[in-house]
C-alpha positions in Angstrom: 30.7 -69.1 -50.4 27.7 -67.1 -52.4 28.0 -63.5 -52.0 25.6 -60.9 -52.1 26.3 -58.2 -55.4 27.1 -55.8 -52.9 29.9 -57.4 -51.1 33.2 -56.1 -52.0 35.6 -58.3 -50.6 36.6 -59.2 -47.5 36.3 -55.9 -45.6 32.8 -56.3 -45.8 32.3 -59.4 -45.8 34.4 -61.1 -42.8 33.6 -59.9 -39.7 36.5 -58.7 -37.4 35.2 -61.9 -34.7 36.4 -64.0 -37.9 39.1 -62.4 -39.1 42.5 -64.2 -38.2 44.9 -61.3 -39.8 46.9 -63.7 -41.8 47.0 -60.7 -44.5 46.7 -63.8 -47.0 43.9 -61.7 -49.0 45.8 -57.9 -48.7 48.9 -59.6 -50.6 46.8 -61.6 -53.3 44.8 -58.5 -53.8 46.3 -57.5 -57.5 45.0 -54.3 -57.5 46.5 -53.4 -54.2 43.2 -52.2 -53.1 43.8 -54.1 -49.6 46.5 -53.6 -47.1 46.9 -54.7 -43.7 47.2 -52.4 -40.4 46.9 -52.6 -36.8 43.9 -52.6 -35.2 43.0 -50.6 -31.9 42.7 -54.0 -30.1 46.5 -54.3 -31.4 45.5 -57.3 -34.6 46.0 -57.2 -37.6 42.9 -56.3 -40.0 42.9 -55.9 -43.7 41.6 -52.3 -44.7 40.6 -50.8 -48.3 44.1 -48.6 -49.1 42.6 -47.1 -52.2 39.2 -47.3 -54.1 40.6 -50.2 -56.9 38.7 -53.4 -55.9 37.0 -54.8 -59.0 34.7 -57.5 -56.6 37.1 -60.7 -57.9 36.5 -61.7 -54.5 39.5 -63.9 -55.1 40.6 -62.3 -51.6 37.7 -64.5 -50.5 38.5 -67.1 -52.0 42.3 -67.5 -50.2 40.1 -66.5 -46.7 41.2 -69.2 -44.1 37.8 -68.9 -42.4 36.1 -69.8 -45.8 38.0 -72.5 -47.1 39.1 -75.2 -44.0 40.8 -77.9 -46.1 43.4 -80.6 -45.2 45.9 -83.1 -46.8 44.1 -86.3 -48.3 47.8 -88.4 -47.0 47.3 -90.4 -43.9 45.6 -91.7 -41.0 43.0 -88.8 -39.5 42.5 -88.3 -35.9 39.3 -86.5 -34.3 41.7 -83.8 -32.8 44.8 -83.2 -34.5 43.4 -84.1 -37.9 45.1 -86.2 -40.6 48.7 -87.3 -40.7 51.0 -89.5 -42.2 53.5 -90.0 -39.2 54.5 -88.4 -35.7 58.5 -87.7 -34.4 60.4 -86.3 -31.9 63.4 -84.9 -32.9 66.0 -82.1 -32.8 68.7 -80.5 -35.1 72.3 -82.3 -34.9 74.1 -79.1 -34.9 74.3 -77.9 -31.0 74.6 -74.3 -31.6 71.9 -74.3 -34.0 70.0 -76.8 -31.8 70.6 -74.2 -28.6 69.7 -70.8 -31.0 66.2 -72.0 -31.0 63.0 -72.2 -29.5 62.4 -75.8 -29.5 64.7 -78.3 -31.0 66.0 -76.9 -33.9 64.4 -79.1 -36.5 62.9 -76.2 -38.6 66.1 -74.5 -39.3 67.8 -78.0 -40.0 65.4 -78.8 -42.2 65.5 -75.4 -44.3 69.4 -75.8 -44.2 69.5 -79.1 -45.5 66.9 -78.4 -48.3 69.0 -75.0 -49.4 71.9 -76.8 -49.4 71.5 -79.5 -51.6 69.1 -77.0 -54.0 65.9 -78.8 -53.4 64.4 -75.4 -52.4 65.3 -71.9 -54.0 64.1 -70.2 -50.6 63.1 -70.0 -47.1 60.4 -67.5 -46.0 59.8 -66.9 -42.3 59.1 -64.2 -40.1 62.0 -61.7 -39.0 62.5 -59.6 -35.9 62.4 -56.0 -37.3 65.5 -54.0 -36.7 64.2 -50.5 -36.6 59.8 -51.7 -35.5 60.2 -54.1 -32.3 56.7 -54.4 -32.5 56.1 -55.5 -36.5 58.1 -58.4 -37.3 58.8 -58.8 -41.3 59.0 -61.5 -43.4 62.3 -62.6 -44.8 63.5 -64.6 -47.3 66.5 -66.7 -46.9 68.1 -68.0 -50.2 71.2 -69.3 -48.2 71.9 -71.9 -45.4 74.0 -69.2 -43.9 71.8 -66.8 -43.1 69.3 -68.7 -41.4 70.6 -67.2 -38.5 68.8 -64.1 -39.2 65.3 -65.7 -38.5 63.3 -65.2 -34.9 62.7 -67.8 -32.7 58.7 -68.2 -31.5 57.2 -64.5 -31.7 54.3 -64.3 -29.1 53.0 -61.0 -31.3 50.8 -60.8 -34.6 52.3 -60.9 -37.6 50.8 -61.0 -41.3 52.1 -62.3 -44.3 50.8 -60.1 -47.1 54.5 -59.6 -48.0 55.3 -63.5 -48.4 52.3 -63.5 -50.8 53.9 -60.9 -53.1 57.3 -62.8 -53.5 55.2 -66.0 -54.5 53.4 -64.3 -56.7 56.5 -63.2 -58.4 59.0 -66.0 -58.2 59.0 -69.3 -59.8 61.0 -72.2 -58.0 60.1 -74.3 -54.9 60.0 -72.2 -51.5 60.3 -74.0 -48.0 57.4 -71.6 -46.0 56.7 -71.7 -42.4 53.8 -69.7 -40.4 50.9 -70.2 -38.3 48.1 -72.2 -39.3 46.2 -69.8 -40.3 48.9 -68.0 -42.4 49.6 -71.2 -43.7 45.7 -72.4 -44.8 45.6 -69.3 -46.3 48.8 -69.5 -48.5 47.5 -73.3 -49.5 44.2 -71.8 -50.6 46.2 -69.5 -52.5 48.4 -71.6 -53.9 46.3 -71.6 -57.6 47.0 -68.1 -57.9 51.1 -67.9 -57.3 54.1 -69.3 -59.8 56.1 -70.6 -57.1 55.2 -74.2 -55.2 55.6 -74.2 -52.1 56.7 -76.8 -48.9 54.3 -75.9 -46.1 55.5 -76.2 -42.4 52.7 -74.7 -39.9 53.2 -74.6 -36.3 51.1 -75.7 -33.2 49.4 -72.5 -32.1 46.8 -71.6 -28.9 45.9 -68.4 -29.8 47.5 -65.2 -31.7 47.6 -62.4 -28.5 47.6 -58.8 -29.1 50.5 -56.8 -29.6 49.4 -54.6 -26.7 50.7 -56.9 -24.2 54.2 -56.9 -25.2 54.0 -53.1 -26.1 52.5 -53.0 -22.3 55.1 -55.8 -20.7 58.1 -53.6 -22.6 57.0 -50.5 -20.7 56.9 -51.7 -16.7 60.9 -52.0 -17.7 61.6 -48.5 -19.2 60.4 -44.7 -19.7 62.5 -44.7 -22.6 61.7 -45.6 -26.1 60.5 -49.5 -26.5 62.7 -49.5 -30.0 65.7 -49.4 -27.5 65.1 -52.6 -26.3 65.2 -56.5 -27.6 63.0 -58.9 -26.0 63.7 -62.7 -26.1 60.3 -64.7 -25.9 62.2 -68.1 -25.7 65.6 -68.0 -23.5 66.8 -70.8 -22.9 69.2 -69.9 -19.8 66.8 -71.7 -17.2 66.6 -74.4 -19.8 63.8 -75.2 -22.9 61.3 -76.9 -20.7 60.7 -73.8 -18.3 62.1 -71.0 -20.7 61.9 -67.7 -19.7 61.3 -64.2 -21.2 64.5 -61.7 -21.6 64.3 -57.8 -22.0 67.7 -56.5 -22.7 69.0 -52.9 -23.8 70.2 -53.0 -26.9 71.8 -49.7 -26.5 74.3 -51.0 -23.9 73.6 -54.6 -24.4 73.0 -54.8 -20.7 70.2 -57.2 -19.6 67.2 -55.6 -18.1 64.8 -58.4 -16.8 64.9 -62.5 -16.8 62.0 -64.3 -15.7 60.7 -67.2 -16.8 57.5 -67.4 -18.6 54.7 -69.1 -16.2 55.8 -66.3 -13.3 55.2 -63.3 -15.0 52.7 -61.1 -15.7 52.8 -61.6 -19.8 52.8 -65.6 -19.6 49.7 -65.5 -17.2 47.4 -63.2 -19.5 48.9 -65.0 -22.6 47.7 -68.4 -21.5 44.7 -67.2 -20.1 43.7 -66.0 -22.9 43.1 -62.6 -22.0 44.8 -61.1 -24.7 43.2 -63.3 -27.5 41.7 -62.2 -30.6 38.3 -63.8 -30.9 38.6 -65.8 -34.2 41.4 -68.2 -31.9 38.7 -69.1 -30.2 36.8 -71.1 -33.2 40.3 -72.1 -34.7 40.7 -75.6 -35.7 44.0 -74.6 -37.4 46.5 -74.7 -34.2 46.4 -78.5 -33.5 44.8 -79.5 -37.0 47.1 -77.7 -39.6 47.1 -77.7 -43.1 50.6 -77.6 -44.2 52.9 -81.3 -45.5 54.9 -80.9 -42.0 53.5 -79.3 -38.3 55.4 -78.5 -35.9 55.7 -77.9 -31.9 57.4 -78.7 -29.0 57.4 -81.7 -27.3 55.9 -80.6 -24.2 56.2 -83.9 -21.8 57.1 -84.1 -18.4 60.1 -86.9 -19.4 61.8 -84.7 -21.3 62.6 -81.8 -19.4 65.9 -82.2 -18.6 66.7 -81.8 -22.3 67.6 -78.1 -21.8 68.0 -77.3 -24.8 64.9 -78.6 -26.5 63.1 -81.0 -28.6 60.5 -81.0 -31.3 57.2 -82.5 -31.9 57.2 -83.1 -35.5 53.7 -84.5 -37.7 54.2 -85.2 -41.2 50.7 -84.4 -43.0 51.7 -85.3 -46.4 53.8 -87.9 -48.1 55.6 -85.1 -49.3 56.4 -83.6 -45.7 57.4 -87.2 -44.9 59.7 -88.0 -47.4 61.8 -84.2 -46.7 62.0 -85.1 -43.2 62.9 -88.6 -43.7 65.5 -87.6 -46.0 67.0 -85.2 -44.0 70.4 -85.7 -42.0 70.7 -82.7 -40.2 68.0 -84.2 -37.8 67.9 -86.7 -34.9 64.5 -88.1 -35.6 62.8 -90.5 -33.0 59.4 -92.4 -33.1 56.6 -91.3 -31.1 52.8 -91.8 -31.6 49.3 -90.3 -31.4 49.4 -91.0 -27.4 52.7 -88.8 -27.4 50.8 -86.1 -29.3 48.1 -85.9 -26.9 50.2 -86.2 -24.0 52.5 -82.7 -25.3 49.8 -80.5 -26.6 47.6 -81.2 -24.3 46.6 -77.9 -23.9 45.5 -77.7 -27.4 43.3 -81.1 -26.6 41.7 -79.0 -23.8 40.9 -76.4 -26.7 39.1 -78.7 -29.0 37.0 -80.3 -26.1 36.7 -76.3 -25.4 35.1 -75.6 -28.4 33.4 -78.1 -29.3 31.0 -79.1 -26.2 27.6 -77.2 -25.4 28.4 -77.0 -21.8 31.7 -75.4 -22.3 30.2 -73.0 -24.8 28.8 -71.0 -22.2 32.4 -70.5 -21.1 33.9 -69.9 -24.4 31.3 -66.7 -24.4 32.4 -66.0 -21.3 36.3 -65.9 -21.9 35.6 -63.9 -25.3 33.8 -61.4 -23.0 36.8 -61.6 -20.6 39.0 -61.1 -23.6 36.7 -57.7 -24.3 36.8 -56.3 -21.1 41.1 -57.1 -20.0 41.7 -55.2 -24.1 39.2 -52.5 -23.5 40.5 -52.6 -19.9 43.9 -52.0 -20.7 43.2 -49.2 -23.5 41.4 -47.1 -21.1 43.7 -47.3 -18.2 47.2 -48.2 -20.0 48.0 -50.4 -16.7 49.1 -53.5 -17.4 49.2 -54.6 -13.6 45.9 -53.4 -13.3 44.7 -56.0 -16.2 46.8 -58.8 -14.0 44.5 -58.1 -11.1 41.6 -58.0 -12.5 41.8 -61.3 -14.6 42.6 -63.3 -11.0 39.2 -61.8 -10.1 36.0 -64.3 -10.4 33.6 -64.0 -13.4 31.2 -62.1 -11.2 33.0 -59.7 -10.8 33.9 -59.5 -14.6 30.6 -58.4 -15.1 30.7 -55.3 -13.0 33.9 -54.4 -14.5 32.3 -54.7 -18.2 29.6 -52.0 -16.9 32.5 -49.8 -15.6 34.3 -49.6 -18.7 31.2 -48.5 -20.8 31.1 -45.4 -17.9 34.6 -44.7 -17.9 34.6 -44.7 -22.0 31.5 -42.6 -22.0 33.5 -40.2 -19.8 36.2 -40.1 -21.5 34.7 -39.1 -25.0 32.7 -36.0 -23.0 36.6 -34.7 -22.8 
């Protein structure tokens, strides 16, 4: 990418509809001129900390949106991009199998390769003890800890942090993230002592962390740090999982519902909640990393309560880990199988990709605008709900009515 002299780096030079908030660039940044903080539509954004960037624009060169690469191993498929081979599988160990989102496989996999030292580390996200709302990443240098990872985390999260233990360890380090985070860390690789094992996950769409701030509070007055919420129980089973609130205080639980009947798993998969730069995002079905993985989303196997995994290898590298591994029960699936259990991330690549549907991809990132700016104005989550069953016409209206209501508001 050719920049103009007077572009500084990615602050000015990525705009915020582009911007996935991987926080890639704020942790390459060796200057620390970049950090990474919420925005008021509740993403992360990089921001200028303190007035030390020398215009390296190496923070541009790690940018997701301006390097979109992929493994040279493998078959290649329109959708889901290349790939060496496709599984279903889940970990052998039923407790760690049951702990999980999915099947398990990710956390077998990282125990295995700690074990027998073919990795010196494991970085994934956290939950954060003392900041509900800002997961951290954490590196695990023993298979006995991996208990103190998170399952699936339906917030944002940034992994400027992950960036500066690469940057300062040698060794080989087992990394998992979203796509993005993960495209980002293989552009960066160039620049870091360790190597890396790269393990993305299939993603629809990073959702702001004003919905789960908003979901917390219909269930308490009191302060949201109080409480834990489980995005993935399993107690109804993997295949229709539900969300669990429960008071850490007490350790009393306070709500269980599962996802597709409440109020957070209908704006999440609506989209309503989206950052914009999801909506051009080849990364989610396409990833970059040696291994990607999901869950097996197909109607046969939902009777398997507690869960299985859709695993691609997209490297002979990822293939020959997984393959080596005996802490997973691997099966044989195939592109159809793919298709078949993210199909909803099929819909998405038809979705972006077709002129007719553009028109409704405009339409849905206005949506997006007006449930955010919606919400920030009024604070009502239920009000949001109701509003996004309405039709598009009336959308319109409602985008009008916000502009008057902010204009009010800033006469106070």
């Amino acid at each position: 990418m050719v920049l103009p002299i007077m572009n500084r780096n990615v602050t000015d030079s990525i705009p915020d509809s582009k911007c996935y908030g991987c926080g890639i660039c704020a942790g390459i940044c060796s200057k620390q001129a970049l950090g990474m903080k919420i925005s008021r539509h509740g993403f992360y954004r990089p921001v200028e900390i303190q007035d030390t960037c020398v215009k390296c624009h190496i923070c541009l060169d790690v940018c997701p949106e301006n390097t979109k690469e992929n493994s040279e191993d493998g078959k290649n498929d329109e959708v889901f991009g290349k790939y060496v081979s496709i599984y279903g599988g889940w970990a052998k160990d039923p407790e760690l199998r049951k702990s999980s989102s999915a099947g398990g496989t990710i956390r077998a996999l990282a125990s295995e390769l700690l074990s027998s030292g073919k990795i010196d580390g494991f970085l994934t996200i956290s939950p954060n003890k003392d900041m509900l709302l800002e997961p951290q990443v954490k590196l695990i240098e023993k298979a006995e800890n991996l208990n103190e990872i998170a399952k699936s985390l339906y917030i944002p999260t940034e992994y400027s942090q992950a960036v500066e233990y690469l940057s300062k360890r040698e060794g080989r380090y087992l990394v998992v993230g979203l796509p993005c985070q993960i495209a980002g860390l293989k552009n960066a690789q160039k620049y870091l002592k360790a190597e890396m094992v790269l393990v993305d996950l299939f993603c629809g769409r990073m959702v702001s962390r004003l919905l789960t701030e908003a979901y917390l509070r219909l269930f308490t007055k009191e302060k949201i740090e109080n409480l834990s919420l489980d995005y993935r129980d399993k107690t109804s089973g993997w295949y229709d999982f539900s969300l669990a609130i429960m008071d850490k205080l007490n350790g009393e639980l306070i709500t269980q519902e599962t996802f597709r009947e409440s109020i957070f798993g209908f704006l999440m998969n609506g989209k309503y909640f989206a950052q914009n730069s999801c909506f051009d995002c080849h990364y989610g079905y396409s990833g970059v990393g040696d291994i990607t993985v999901g869950d097996f989303w197909k109607h046969e196997y939902k009777d398997e309560s507690q869960g299985v995994s859709l695993i691609v290898t997209r490297s002979d590298l990822g293939e020959e880990l997984l393959k080596e591994n005996e802490n997973i029960s691997l099966f044989q699936a195939d592109i159809s199988d793919l298709y078949s259990a993210q199909s909803h991330l099929v819909r998405n690549h038809k979705y972006s990709r077709s002129k007719l549907l553009s028109v409704l991809k405009r339409k849905n990132q206005l949506y997006n605008k007006v449930m955010l700016d919606t919400y920030l104005i009024s604070r009502n989550l239920r009000l949001v709900h109701f509003l996004a069953r309405l039709d598009y016409g009336f959308y319109v209206a409602v985008v009008s009515s916000v502009g008057k209501i902010r204009r009010l508001l800033n006469r106070k």
